[in-house]
C-alpha positions in Angstrom: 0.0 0.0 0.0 1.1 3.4 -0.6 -0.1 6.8 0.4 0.2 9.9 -2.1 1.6 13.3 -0.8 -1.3 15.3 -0.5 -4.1 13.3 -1.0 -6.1 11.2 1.1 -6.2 7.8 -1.0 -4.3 5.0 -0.9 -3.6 2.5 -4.1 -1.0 -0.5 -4.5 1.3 -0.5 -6.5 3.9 -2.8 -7.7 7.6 -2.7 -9.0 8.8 -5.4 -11.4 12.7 -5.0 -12.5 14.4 -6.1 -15.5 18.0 -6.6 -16.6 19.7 -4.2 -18.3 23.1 -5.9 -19.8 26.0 -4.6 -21.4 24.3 -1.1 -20.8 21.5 -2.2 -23.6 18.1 -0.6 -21.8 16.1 -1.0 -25.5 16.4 -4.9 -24.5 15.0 -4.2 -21.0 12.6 -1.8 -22.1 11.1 -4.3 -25.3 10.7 -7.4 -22.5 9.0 -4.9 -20.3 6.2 -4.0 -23.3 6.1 -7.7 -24.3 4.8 -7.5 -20.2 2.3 -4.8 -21.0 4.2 -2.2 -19.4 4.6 1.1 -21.0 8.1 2.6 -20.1 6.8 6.1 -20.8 
């Protein structure tokens, strides 16, 4: 659970990490959308 700075509402939320090697994010960031997570 997390509560936002100035508001009174809580929501979950949830941290999934992926690998970056050799310094190459656009691999990370491609597995990550192949998730369904948008890395904007």
């Amino acid at each position: 659970m997390k509560k936002f700075d100035g508001d009174n509402s809580t929501g979950i939320t949830y941290k999934k990490r992926y690998a970056v090697s050799n310094g190459d994010i656009n691999s990370a960031l491609k597995t990550a959308a192949k998730d369904g997570i948008d890395g904007n």
